[in-house]
C-alpha positions in Angstrom: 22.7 8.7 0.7 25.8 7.4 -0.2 26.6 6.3 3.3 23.6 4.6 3.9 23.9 2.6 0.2 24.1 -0.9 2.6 21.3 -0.1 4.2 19.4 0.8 1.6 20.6 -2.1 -0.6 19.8 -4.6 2.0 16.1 -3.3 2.3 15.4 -3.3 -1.1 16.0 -7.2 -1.3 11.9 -8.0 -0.9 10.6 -4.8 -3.2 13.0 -6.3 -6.2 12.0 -10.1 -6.0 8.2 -8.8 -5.4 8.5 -6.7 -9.1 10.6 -9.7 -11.0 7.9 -12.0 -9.8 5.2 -9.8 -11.0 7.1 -8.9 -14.4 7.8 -12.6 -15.0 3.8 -13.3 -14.6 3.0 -11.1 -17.6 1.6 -13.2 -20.2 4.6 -13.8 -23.1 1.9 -13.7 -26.0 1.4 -10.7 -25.4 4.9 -9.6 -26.0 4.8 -11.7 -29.0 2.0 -10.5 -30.4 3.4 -6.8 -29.6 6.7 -7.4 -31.6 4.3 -8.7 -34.8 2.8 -5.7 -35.0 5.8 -3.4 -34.7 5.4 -1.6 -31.2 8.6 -0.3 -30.2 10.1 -0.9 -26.6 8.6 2.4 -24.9 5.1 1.1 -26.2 5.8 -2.2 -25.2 6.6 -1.0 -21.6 3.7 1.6 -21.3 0.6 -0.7 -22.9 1.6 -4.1 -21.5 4.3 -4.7 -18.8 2.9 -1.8 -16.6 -0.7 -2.1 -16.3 0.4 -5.9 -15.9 2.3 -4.9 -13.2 0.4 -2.3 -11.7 -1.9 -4.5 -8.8 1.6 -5.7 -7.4 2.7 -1.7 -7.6 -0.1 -1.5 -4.4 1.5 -4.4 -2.6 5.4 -3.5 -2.9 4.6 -0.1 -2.1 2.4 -1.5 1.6 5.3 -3.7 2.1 7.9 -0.7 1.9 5.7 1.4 4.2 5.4 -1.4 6.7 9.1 -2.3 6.8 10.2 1.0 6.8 8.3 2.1 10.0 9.4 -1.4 11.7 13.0 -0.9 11.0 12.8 2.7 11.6 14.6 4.7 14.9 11.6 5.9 16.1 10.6 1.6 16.9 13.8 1.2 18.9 12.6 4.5 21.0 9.2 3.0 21.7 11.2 -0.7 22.9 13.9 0.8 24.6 11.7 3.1 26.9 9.5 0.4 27.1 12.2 -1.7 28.3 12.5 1.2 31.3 9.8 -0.7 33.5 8.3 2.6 35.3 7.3 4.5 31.8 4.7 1.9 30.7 2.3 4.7 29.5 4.5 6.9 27.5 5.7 4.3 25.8 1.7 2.8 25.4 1.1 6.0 24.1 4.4 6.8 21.4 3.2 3.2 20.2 -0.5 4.3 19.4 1.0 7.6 18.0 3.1 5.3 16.2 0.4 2.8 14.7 -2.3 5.6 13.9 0.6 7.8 11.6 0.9 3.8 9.6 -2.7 3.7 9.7 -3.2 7.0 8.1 -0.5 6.7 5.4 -2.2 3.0 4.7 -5.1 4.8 4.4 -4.1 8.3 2.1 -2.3 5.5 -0.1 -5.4 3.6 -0.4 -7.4 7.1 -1.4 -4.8 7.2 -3.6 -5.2 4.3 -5.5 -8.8 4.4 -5.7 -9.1 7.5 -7.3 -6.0 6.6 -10.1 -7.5 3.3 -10.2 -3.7 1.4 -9.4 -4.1 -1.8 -8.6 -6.8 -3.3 -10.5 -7.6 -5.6 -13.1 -7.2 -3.5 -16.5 -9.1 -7.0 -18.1 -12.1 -5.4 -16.3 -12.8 -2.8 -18.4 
């Protein structure tokens, strides 16, 4: 892990400004109004910045997924033999293998969320 800190740093960039962007959108009355009635930082965290948070958990985590299978090895197999001009099909079919495992962990993440209920409005309830 330590010799891939550059890597990982530079694909971390988009997660970080997606979660700022989402923290900064939590309304500041309600931090107000949880510092008037004496909740402590834990219970500030727990009760208002992360259910706040929380839709934009769904969307960071898609992004990472999606990023991390474009920028993987396994893509510059698929393009390199599909580069080779006389393996058309192999590489046809690595890319389907390819886009049905995505499609699949898309899908088990979306399961997921359903049934913890990450990702929607908490206002709802």
């Amino acid at each position: 892990m330590i010799d891939r800190i550059y890597a990982i740093l530079s694909l971390a960039g988009v997660p970080i400004l997606l979660f700022l962007a989402s923290i900064q959108s939590v309304p500041k009355h309600l931090y107000e109004a949880a510092k008037i009635e004496g909740a402590t930082g834990y219970e500030t965290f727990w009760l208002i910045t992360l259910p706040n948070v929380s839709p934009h958990i769904i969307t960071v985590t898609v992004y990472a997924l999606v990023d991390t299978f474009l920028t993987s090895p396994v893509s510059g197999i698929i393009s390199s033999e599909l580069a080779k001009s006389t393996r058309w099909g192999e590489s046809a079919a690595m890319a389907w293998i390819y886009v049905s495992a995505i499609v699949m962990l898309l899908l088990v993440l979306a399961v997921f969320a359903k049934v913890f209920k990450i990702g929607g409005s908490h206002y709802e309830e």
